[in-house]
N, C-alpha and C positions, 0 to 999 in steps of 0.2 A: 504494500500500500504506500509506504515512502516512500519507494523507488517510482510509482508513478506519480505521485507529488511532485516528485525532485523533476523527473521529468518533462510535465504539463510547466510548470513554473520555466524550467530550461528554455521549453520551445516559445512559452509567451513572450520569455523575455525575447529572445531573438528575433520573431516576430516583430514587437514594440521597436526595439533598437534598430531594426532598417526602417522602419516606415514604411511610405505608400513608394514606391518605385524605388525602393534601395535606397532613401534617403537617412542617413543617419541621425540618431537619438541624440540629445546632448548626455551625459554622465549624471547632470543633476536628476533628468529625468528618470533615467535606468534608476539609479540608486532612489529613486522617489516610488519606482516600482516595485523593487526590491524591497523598502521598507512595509509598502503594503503587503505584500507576500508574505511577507513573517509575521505582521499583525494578525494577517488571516487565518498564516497554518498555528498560530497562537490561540486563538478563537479556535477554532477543530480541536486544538489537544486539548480544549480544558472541558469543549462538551462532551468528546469520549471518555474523559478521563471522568465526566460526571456519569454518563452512559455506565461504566464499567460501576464505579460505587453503585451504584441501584442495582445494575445485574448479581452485582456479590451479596446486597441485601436481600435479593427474592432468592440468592441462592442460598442464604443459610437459611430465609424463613422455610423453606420447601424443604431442608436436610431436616430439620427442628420437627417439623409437620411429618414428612416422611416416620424418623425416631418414634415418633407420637404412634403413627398410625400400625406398626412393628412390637412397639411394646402391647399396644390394645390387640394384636392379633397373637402374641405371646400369650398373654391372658386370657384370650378367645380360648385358645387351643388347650392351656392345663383345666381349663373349666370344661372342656370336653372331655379333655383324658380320665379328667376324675372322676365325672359322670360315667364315662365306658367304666370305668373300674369300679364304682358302684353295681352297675346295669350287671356286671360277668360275675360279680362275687353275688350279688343276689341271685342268678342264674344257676351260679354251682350250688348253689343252697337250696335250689328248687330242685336241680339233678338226683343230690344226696337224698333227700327227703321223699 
């Protein structure tokens, strides 16, 4: 993704810097271009870098939430097991008798 940053930035400038018919940029101007660019890819790194904390925040709520839902199906499962182990040991007691 920065290598095509770096790139798009590369070809504008060159672009800008000939002008209409190959006619040359002054320097002030380039570097007035240039300052914009880095303003801009400034601006992009702080909204990704906002993008990314929120992605890390829904990704622990959903690990938090997941844990949740793992331990209730833990407890699902021994509240069955113990049930069958009820259900068998009254069964064998119906066998014997």
């Amino acid at each position: 993704m920065q290598f095509y940053a770096k790139l798009l930035q590369s070809c504008a400038l060159l672009a800008l810097s000939t002008g209409p018919f190959g006619m040359a940029q002054s320097a002030d101007n380039l570097q007035g271009l240039r300052e914009e660019f880095r303003i801009e890819r400034e601006e992009l790194r702080r909204e990704l870098l906002i993008g990314l904390q929120d992605l890390k925040k829904e990704n622990k709520a959903l690990q938090v939430e997941l844990e949740d839902l793992r331990t209730k199906n833990r407890i699902d499962l021994e509240k069955f097991e113990l049930e069958m182990t009820k259900v068998q040991s009254f069964e064998s007691l119906l066998i014997f008798y």
